[in-house]
N, C-alpha and C positions, 0 to 999 in steps of 0.2 A: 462392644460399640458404646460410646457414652452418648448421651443426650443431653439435652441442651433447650429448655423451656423456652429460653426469648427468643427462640429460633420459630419461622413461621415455619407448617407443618410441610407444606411443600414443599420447602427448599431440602427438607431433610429428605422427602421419599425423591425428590430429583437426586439426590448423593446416593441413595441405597441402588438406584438405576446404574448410576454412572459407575458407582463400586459393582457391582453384579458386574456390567460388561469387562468394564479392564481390570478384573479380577481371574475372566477366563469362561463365564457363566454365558455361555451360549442358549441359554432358555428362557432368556429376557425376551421382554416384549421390544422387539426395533421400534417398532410406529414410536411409541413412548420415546424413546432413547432421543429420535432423530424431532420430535416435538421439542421437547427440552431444549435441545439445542439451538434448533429455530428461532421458538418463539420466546425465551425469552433474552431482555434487552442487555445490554453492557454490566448494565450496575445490578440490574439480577443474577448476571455470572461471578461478578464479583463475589456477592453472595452467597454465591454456590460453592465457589472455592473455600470460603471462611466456613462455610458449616462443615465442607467436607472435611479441614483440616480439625476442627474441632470433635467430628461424631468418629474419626478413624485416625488422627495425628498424625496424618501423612499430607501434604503436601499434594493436590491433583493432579496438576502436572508435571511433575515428577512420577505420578503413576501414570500419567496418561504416556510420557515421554517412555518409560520402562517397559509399556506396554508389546512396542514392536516399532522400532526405529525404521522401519521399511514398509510399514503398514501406512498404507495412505490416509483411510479415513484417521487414525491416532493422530497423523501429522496433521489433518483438518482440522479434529476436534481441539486438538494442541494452540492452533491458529487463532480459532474462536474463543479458547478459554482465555487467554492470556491477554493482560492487560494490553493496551493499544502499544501503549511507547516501551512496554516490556517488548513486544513483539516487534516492533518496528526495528530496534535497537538490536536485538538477537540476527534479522532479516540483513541489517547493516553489517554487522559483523558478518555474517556467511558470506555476505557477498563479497566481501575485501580480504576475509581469510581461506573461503570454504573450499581449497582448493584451487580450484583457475578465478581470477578476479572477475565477478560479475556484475559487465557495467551500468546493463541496464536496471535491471531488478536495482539497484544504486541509486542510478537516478529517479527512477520510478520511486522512492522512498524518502530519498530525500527533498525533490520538487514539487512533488503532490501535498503534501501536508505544510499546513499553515503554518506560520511562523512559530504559534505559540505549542503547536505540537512539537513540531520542531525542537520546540529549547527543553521539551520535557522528553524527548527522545534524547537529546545530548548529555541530558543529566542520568536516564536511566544508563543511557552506554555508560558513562564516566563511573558509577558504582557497580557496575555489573563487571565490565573490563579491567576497570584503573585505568583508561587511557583514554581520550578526547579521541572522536570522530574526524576533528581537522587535521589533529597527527598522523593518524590512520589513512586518512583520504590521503593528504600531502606525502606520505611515505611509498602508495603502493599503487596511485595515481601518475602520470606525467600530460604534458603538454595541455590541451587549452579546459580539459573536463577538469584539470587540477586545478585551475584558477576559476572557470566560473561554478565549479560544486564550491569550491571552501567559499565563495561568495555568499552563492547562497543558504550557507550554514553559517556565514556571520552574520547576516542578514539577520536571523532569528532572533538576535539580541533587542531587536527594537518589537518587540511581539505585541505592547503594549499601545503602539502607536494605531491613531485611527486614518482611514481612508480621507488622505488630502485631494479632493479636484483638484483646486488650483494650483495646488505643487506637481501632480500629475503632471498635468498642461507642461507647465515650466521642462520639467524633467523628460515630456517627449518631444521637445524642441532640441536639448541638451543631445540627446541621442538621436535624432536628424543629426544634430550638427555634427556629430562623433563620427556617420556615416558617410555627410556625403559633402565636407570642408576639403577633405585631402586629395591625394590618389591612396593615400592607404584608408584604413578606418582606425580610431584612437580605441584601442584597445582597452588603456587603461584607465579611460574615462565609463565606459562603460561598465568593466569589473567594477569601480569605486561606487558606480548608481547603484548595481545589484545588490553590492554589500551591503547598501545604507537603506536599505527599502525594504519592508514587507513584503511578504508574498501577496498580501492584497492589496497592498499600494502596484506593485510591482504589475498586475493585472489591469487598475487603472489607469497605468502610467501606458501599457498597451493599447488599450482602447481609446485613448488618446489621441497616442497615436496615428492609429487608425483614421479617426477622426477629422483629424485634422491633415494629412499626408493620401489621404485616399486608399490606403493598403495598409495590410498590417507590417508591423517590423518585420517577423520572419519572414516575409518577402523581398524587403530590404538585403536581408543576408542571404544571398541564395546570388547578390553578386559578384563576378568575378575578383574582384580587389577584396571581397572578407575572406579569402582562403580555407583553411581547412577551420580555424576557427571560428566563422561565419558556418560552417556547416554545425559543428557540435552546441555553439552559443544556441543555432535557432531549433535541434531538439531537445536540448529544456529550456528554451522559452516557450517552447509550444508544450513541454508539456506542464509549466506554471501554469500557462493560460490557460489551456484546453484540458484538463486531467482526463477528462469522459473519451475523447476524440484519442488522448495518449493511452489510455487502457483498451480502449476498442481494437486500436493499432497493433497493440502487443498481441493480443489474440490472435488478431486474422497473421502476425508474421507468425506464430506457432503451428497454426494450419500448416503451412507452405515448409517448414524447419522442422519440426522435428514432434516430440511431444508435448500435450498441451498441459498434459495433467499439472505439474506443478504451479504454474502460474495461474492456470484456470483457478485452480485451486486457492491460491493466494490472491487473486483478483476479486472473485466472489466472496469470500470471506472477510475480506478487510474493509471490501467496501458497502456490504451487504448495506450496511443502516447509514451508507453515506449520499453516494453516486452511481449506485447499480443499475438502477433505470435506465438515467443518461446513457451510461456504459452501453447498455443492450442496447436500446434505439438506436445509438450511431453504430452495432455492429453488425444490428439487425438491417440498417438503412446500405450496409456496403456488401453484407452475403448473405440478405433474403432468409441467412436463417437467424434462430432465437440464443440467446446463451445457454440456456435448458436444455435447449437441441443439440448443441457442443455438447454441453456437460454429460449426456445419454450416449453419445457416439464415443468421446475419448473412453470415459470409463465401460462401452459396453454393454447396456443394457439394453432392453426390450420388454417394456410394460413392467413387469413385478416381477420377472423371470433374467434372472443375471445370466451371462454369455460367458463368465470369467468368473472371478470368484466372491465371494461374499462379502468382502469387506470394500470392492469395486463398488460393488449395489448398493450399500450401505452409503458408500460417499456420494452416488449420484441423487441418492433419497434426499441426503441431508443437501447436499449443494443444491439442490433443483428446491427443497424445502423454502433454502433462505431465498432465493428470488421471489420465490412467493410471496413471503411474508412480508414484502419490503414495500 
């Protein structure tokens, strides 16, 4: 193992941690393993990985990934290690390749994060892939998710632009009028606003609105004359708007569908140091229970005593850790 002076000394015994475990060293200390992980921040993982590539010349997630493609906590820690728009970008591709095309997790990816995430997501896909995300989407996509997602992925080009009020204003007048001029609704006046707007213009071009119209848009679209397009427009614009209320949602339909692990999974981690709070209070406010309390029932546990097996309790440690910390 090489060392490495201008490294601080931590970051080195955090590597020698995370080497013991996905090396196979079951005699590690967990509390440690599932701390590291926790508490420290983005740019101290970064960190991590740059030392670990330097004291062992391997690559961490690449060991973490070798570790056990089926193993949930690896697939956690995988989640947490990995740069944002690396992992964003990887989550895009599964979902349009990984098998059957997954649209929510899609949207969930591509409407939640800002503009300027966004365009650093389109560029990790484009080196990671060789392929652009619009091609992708436009190929294995149809009907109206195909026009308003590649919207709002062209949208991203303006990443740099600030929050206009008074264009807001203008532009939810624009889209009044698109709604309720006709017997139909101008579809493609509305695709051309999305395109050209931020996701946080795009938010106060909503509140607007609101504002000014007594209701929000997506209630607008929930009339008979917006069709099925008017259905899919108004769940991503609720979940531009609402990211907290859209992740709350995805969980409570996992309850009721099927298993929660994956997304639990993916929802708490990505948004751990973002909107995790929000998250729980609205899921907390619709089924009285806490997201910790999910997180201890999907994976199984009971106090310090796993129900299932060890690497379940390991992820409930660390998932239920990061709610903490946040």
């Amino acid at each position: 193992m090489a060392s490495s002076s201008h490294v601080p000394r931590k970051y080195e015994l955090d590597c020698q941690c995370l080497h013991c475990y996905f090396s196979g060293n079951d005699a590690i200390n967990k509390q440690k393993l599932v701390e590291i992980l926790t508490s420290r921040s983005a740019q101290e993982l970064k960190l991590i990985r740059q030392t670990y590539s330097a004291l062992y010349s391997q690559d961490l997630l690449h060991v973490i990934s070798n570790a056990g493609r089926n193993n949930p906590f690896s697939r956690a820690v995988y989640l947490r290690i990995s740069e944002s728009q690396e992992r964003d970008a990887e989550t895009i591709r599964n979902a349009l390749y990984g098998g059957s095309l997954n649209l929510n997790t899609l949207i969930e990816t591509v409407c939640t994060r800002p503009s300027l995430e966004l365009q650093s997501i389109k560029q990790a896909y484009r080196s990671r892939y060789n392929s652009d995300i619009e091609q992708d989407v436009a190929l294995k996509i149809n009907g109206g998710f195909k026009e308003i997602l590649l919207a709002v992925l062209k949208s991203s080009h303006n990443y740099g632009a600030k929050v206009d009020i008074s264009m807001a204003m203008c532009d939810a007048k624009t889209l009044y009028e698109a709604m309720e001029s006709g017997m139909y609704i101008d579809q493609k006046t509305i695709i051309s606003l999305l395109s050209q707007r931020t996701t946080g213009q795009l938010k106060a071009i909503f509140a607007s609105y609101k504002q000014l119209y007594g209701h929000e848009f997506s209630k607008s679209l929930k009339q008979n004359k917006c069709g099925q397009f008017g259905k899919e427009l108004c769940i991503v614009i609720r979940c531009v708007q609402y990211p907290e209320k859209f992740f709350a949602k995805q969980l409570r339909t996992t309850l009721k569908y099927g298993d929660a692990r994956e997304i639990l999974t993916r929802i708490v981690v990505t948004r751990s140091e973002i909107d995790i709070k929000g998250i729980n209070s609205v899921f907390a406010a619709k089924t009285g229970c806490s997201i910790a309390t999910l997180v201890r029932r999907e994976f199984n546990t009971s106090g310090s005593h796993y129900n299932n097996n060890k690497s379940d309790g390991l992820v409930a440690e660390f998932l239920v850790g990061l709610l903490k910390c946040c």
